[in-house]
C-alpha positions as CSV (number, residue, x, y, z in Angstrom):
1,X,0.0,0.0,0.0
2,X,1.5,3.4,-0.6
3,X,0.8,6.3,1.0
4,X,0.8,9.7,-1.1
5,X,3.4,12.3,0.3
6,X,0.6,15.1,1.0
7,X,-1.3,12.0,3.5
8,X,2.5,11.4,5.0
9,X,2.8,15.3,5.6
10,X,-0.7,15.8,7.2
11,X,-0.5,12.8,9.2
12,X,3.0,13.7,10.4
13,X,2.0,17.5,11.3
14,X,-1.7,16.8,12.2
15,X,-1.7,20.6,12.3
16,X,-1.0,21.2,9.2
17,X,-4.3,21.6,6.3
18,X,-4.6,20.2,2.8
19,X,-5.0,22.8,0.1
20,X,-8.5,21.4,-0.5
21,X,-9.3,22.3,2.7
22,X,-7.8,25.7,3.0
23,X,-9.6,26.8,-0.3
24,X,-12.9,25.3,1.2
25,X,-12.4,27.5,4.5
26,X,-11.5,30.7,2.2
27,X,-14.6,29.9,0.3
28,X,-16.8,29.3,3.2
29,X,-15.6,32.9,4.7
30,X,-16.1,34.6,1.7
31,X,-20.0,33.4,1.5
32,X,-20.3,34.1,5.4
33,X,-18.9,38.2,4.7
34,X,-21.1,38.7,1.5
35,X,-24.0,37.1,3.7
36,X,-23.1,39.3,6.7
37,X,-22.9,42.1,4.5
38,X,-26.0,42.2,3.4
39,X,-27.8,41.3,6.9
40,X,-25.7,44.5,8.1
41,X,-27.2,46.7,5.1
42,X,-30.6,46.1,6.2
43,X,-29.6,46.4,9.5
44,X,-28.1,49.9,9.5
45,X,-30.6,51.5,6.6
46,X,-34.1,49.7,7.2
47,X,-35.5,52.1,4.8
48,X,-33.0,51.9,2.1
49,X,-34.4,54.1,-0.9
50,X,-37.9,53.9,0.4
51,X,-39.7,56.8,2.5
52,X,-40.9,54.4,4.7
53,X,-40.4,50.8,6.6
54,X,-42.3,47.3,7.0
55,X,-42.9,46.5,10.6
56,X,-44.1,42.9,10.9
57,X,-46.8,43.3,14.0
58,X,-48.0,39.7,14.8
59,X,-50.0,38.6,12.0
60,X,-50.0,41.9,9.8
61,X,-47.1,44.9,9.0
62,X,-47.2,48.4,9.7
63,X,-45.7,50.9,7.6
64,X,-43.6,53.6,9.3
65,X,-42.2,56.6,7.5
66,X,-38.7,57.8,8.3
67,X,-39.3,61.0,10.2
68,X,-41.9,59.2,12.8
69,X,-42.5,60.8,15.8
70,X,-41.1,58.6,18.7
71,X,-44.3,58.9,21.0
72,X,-46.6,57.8,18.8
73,X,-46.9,54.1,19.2
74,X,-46.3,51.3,16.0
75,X,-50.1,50.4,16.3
76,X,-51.4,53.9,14.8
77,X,-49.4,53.4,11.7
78,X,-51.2,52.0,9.1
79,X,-51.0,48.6,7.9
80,X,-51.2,49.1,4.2
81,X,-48.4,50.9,1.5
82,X,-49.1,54.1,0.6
83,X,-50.3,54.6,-3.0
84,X,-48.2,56.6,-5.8
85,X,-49.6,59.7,-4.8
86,X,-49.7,59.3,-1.3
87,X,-47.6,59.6,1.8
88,X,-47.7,58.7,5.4
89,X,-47.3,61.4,7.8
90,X,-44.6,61.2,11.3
91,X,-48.3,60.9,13.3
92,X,-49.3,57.6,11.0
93,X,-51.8,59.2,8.5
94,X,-51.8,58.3,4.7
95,X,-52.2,61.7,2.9
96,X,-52.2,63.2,-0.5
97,X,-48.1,64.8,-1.9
């Protein structure tokens, strides 16, 4: 039985990792930052390009616009988009532009 020189090398310096490992470990870091990435993105701009947010509230989402007032509690915001032509005000009101 022979024994190939890269199995004689690992198993003499058990700390030591094949090259097929090392790129699998590169690879699987790589995916983990893109994924983090983009959970961070969303994390630190919930609004993104839109002038408002989707708060999942139980069974149904609210939609909060950027500039809400802070006293006025999740529940008075309403729990549909606004249209084209519409906007929802700091207080939770859907009104004309």
């Amino acid at each position: 039985m022979t024994v190939s020189s890269e199995s004689r090398e690992v198993a003499d310096n058990p700390r030591k990792v094949s090259p097929r490992r090392r790129r699998f470990r590169v690879f699987l870091l790589v995916v983990g930052a893109v994924l983090l990435f983009f959970v961070m993105q969303s994390v630190l701009n919930p609004f993104g390009d839109k002038e408002y947010a989707e708060i999942p509230h139980g069974n149904h989402s609210h939609y909060v616009p950027k500039d809400r007032d802070p006293d006025v509690p999740i529940s008075n915001f309403p729990t549909r988009p606004p249209g084209d032509n519409e906007r929802i005000t700091p207080d939770g009101r859907i009104v004309p532009k």
